[in-house]
RONU-279552 format. One record per residue (C-alpha): x negated, y, z; residue in three letters; residue number from 1. Coordinates in steps of 0.5 Angstrom, whole numbers. Each point is the difference from the previous one (the first is absolute). Example, Ala and Ser with C-alpha at 12.3 -4.5 7.8 and 13.67 -1.06 7.14 Angstrom:
BEGIN
    c1    c2    c3 rest  nr
   -25    -9    16  ala   1
    -2     7    -2  ser   2
END
This chain:
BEGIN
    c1    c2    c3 rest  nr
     0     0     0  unk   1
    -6     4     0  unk   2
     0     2    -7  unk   3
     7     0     0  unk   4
     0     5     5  unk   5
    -6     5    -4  unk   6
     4    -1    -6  unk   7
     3     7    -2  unk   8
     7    -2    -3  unk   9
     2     6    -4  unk  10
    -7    -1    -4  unk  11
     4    -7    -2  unk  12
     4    -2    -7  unk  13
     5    -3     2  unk  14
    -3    -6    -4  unk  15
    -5     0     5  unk  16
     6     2     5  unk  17
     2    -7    -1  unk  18
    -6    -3     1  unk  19
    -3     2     6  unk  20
     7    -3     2  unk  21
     0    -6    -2  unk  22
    -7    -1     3  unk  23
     3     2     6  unk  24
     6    -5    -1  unk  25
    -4    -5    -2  unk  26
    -6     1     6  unk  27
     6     0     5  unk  28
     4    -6    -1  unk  29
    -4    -4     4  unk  30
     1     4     6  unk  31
     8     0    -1  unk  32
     0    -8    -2  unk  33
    -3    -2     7  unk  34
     3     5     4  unk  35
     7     0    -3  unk  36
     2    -6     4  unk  37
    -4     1     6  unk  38
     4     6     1  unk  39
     7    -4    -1  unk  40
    -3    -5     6  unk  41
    -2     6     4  unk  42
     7     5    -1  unk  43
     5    -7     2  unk  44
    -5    -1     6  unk  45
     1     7     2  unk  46
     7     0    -1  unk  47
     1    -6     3  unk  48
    -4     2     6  unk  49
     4     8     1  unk  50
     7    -5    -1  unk  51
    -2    -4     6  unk  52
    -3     6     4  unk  53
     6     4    -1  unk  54
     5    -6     2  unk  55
    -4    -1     6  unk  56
    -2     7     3  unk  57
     6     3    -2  unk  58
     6    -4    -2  unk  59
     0     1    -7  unk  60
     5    -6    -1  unk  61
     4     3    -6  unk  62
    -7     4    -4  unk  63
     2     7     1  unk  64
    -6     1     2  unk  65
    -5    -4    -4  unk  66
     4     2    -6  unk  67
    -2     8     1  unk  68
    -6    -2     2  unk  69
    -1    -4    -7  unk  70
     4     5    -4  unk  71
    -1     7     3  unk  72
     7     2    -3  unk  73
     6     3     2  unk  74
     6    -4    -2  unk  75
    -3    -4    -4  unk  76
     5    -6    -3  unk  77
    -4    -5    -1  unk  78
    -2    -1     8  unk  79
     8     1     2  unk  80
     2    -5    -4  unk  81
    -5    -4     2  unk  82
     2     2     8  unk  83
     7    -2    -1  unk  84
    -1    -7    -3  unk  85
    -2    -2     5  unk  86
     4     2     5  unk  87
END
């Protein structure tokens, strides 16, 4: 990223545009292959566990406090149908 970060973008045709990104694509996807499912496995862990936490500590046993957490939106659908499913 070095010569990425010292290269001047406006100097560039937009064939040498599309280059340096398809460089940068190309040199990424190993990163994003290996930790694309790594952090599938580490955000259901970290769900599960702030699930658990919230119905022991503080009785969450309908969601509503998990689903706010989860989704920090204000009457968000999706969450309310999922509460009223299963009550």
């Amino acid at each position: 990223m070095k010569n990425f970060d010292q290269t001047d973008l406006d100097l560039l045709s937009n064939e040498e545009l599309l280059s340096l990104y398809k460089d940068i694509e190309k040199s990424g996807i190993k990163h994003y292959q290996l930790i694309r499912y790594g952090m599938v496995s580490h955000s259901i862990a970290t769900n599960l566990m702030i699930k658990n936490w919230l119905v022991e500590w503080l009785d969450d046993n309908d969601g509503s406090l998990y689903a706010g957490l989860i989704s920090g939106l204000d009457d968000n659908k999706t969450v309310e149908m999922n509460i009223n499913f299963r009550t």
